[in-house]
C-alpha positions in Angstrom: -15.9 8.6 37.6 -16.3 10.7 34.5 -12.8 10.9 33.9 -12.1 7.8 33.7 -15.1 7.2 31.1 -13.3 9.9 29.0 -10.1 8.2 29.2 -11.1 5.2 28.0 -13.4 6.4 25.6 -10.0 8.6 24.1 -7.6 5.4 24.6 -9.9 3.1 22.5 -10.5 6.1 20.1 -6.4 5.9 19.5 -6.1 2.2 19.2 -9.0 2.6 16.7 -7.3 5.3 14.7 -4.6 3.0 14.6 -5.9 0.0 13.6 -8.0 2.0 10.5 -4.6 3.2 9.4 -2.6 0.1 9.6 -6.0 -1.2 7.4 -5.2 1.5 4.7 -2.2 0.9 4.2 -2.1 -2.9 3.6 -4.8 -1.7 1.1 -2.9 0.6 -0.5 0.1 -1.6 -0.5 -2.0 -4.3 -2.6 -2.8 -2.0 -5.0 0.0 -1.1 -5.4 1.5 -4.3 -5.9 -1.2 -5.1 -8.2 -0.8 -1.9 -10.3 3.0 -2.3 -9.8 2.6 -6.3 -11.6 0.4 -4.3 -14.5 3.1 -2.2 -15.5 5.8 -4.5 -15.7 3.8 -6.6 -17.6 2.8 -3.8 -20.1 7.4 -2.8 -20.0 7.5 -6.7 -21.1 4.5 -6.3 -24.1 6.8 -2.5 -25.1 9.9 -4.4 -25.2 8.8 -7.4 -27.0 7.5 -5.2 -29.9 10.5 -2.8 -29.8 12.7 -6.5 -30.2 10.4 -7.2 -32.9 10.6 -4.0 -35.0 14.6 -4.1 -34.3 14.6 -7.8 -35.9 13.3 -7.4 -38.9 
């Protein structure tokens, strides 16, 4: 009986492991997206006042 109480307790251990990763990384991936939409917005601003200078 005890090992099937250890197997069960190390397959839900896994699938728990597995499900805190997949977690992380659909966190990290927003941030990164979010970070990712900061910067191109910050290229735009750059560019904008690089056209600017170049124009006048």
């Amino acid at each position: 009986m005890s090992g099937y109480g250890i197997g069960l307790l190390l397959y839900l251990s896994i699938i728990g492991f597995i499900i805190y990763f997949l977690i992380s990384i659909l966190r990290f991936m927003r941030a990164k997206n979010h970070n990712d939409i900061l910067l191109l917005k910050k290229l735009d601003e750059i560019s904008n006042k690089i056209d600017k200078l170049n124009n006048k």
